[in-house]
C-alpha positions in Angstrom: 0.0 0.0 0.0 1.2 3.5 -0.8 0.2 6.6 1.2 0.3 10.1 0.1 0.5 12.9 2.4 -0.4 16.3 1.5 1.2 19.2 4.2 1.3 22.9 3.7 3.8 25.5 4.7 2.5 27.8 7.1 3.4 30.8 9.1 4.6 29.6 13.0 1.9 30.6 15.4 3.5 33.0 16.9 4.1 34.9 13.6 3.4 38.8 14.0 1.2 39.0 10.3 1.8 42.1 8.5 0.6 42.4 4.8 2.5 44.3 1.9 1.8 45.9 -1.7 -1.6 47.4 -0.3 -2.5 44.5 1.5 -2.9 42.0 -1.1 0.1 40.0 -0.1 1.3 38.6 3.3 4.5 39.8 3.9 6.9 37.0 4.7 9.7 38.9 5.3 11.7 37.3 8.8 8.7 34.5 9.3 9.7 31.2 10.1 7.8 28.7 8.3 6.7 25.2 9.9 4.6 21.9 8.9 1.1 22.7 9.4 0.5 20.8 12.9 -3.0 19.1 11.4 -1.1 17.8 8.7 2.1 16.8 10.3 1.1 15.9 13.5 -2.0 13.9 12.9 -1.7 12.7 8.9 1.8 12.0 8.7 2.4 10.3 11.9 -0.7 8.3 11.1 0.9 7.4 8.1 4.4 6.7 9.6 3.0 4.5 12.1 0.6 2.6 9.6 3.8 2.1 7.6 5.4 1.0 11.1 2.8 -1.6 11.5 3.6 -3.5 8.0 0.3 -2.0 6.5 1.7 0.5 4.6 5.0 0.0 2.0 5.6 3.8 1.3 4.6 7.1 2.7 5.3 10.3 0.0 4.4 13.7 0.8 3.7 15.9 -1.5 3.5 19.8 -1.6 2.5 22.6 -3.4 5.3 25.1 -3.1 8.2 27.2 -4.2 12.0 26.2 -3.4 11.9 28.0 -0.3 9.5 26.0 1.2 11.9 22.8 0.9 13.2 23.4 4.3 9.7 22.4 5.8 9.3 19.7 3.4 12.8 18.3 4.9 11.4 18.1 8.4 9.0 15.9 7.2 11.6 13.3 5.4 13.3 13.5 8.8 10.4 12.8 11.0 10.0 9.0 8.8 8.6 9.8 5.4 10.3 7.6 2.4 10.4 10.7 -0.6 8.8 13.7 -1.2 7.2 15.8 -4.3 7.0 19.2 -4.4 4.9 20.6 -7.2 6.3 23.5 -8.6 3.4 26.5 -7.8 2.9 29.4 -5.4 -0.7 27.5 -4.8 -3.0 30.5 -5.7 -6.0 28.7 -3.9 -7.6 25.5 -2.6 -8.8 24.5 -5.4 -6.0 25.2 -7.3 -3.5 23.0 -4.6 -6.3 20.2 -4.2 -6.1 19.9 -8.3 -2.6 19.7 -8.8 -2.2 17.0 -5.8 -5.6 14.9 -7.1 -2.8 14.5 -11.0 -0.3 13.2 -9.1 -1.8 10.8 -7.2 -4.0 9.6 -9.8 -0.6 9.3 -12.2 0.7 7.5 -9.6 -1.4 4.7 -7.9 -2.0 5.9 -4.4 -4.4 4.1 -2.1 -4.6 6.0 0.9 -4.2 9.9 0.8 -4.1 12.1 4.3 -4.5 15.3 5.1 -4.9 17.6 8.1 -8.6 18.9 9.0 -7.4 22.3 7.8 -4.5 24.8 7.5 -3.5 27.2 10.5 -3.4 30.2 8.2 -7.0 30.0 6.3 -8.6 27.2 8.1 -10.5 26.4 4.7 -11.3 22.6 5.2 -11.8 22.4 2.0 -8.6 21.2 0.1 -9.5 17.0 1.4 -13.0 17.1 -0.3 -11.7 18.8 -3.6 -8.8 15.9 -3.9 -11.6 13.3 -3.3 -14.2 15.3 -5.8 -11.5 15.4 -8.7 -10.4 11.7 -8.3 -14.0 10.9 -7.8 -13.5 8.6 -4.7 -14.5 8.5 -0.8 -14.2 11.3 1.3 -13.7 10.8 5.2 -13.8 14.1 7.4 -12.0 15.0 10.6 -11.2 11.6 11.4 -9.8 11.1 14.6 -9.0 7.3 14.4 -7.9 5.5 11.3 -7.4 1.3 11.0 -6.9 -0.6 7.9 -8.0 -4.2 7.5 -6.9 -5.9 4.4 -8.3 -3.0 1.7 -10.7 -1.4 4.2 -10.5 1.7 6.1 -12.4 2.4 9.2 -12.7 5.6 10.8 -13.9 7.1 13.6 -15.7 10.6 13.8 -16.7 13.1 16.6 -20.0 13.8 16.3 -23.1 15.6 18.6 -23.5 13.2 21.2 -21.1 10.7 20.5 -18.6 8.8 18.1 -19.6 8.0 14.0 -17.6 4.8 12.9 -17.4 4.8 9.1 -15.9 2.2 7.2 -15.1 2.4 3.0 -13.2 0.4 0.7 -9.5 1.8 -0.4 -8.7 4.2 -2.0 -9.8 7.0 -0.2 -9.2 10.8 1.2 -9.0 11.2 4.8 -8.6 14.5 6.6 -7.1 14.1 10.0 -8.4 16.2 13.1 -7.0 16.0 16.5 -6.7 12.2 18.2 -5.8 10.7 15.0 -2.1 10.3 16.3 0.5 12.2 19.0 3.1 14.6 17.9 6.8 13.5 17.3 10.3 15.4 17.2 12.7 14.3 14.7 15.6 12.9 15.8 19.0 13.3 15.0 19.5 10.0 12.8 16.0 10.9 11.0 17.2 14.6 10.6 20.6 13.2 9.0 19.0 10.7 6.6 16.7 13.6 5.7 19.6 15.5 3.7 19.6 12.3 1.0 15.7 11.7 0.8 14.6 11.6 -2.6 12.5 15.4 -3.2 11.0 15.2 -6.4 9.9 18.2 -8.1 7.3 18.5 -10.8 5.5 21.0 -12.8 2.7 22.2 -11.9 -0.3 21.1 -14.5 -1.9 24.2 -16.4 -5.3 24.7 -14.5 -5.7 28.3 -13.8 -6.7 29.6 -10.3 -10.2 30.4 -10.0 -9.8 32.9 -7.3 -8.0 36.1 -6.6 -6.9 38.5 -3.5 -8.5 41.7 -3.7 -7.1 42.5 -0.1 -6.6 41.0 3.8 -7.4 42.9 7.0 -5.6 42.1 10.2 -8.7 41.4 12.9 -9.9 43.5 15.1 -8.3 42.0 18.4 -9.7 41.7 22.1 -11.5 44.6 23.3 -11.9 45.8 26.8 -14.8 43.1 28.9 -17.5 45.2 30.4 -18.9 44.1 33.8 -22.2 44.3 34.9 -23.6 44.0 38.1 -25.6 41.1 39.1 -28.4 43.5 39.9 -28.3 45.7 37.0 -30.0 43.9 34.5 -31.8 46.6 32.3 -28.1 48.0 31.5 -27.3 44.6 30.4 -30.1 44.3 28.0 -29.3 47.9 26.9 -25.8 46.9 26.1 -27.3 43.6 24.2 -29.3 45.8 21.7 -27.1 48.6 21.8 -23.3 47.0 21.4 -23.1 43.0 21.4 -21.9 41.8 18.1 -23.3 38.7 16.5 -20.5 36.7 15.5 
């Protein structure tokens, strides 16, 4: 069995965002750049320890990046991944990314792809069920357990009240949420082995984004609390009509 696991390079958390060229463009400038955790700390380690189990052969991630973003892919290879595939694209948007990693794994024969839930800097949940929707196979949401039997996934899902067990024939798209598996650290011998990992990178296939930035705007931030006396209850409903926000 082959597994292909997609991850995206995203800002670390603590990243102070500022936006350039009239705010149409984040500005990178001095940001460190790190695995998003959904994808690396949930997909990937599933993957690695699937593979770790004698279910899986070969675990590949694949990206959709520029050269600079190799450093990230890296970490990856040194946490346990076989090879790696970067596709040659700034990644314009979701659908875009979802597209170009739907060719290659169709090209290429995988069985079981993984990603995380969603990305730390647009929290789109969207990129897993436009990689199942171009292949035209399965799509399992925010998983948070995954087993294979023979050429059968089961998964587990959080739902209202309780837990959804869902099981589908291989191959499928997964998108892994939080339980799915526990963080790791690379080590120094998976950090060395890293530096000879086989990164393959590939041209991006001609579909045009559908989507454009016209501009971002930093949120608002926390505002002062206002507290109201148990008492008081008529300024309380004043402030309800008057100032509370409906998010």
């Amino acid at each position: 069995m082959k597994i292909l696991v997609g991850i995206s390079n995203v800002p670390d958390t603590t990243t102070k965002i500022q936006f350039t060229d009239g705010d149409t463009k984040f500005n990178s400038a001095g940001v460190t750049f790190v695995i998003n955790p959904y994808d690396e700390w949930y997909a990937l380690v599933r993957a690695l320890e699937l593979k770790e189990a004698n279910l899986a052969e070969q675990v590949t991630l694949i990206h959709v990046g520029l050269v600079d973003s190799e450093a990230t892919i890296r970490k990856g290879l040194a946490l346990g991944a076989d090879d790696a595939v970067r596709i040659d694209a700034e990644g314009p948007d979701a659908l875009f990314v979802a597209e170009q990693l739907a060719s290659y794994a169709k090209t290429n024969g995988y069985d079981l792809v993984l990603v995380g839930k969603e990305t730390i800097n647009y929290n789109g949940s969207s990129v897993g069920g436009m990689i199942a929707g171009v292949l035209d196979l399965p799509f399992l949401s925010l998983a948070n357990k995954l087993d294979l039997v023979g050429n059968k996934a089961t998964v587990e899902q959080e739902v209202d009240g309780g837990t959804q067990v869902v099981e589908c024939e291989l191959p499928v798209v997964i998108s892994c949420a939080k339980g799915m598996a526990e963080q790791r650290i690379p080590n120094m011998r998976g950090i060395m082995a890293a530096r000879t990992k086989p990164l393959t990178v590939v041209a991006a296939t001609s579909n045009s984004p559908l989507t454009s930035i016209k501009s971002f705007t930093l949120s608002a931030g926390r505002t002062h609390v206002k507290m109201i006396s148990e008492d008081n209850m008529d300024e309380l409903v004043n402030l309800l009509h008057t100032e509370a926000k409906v998010i």
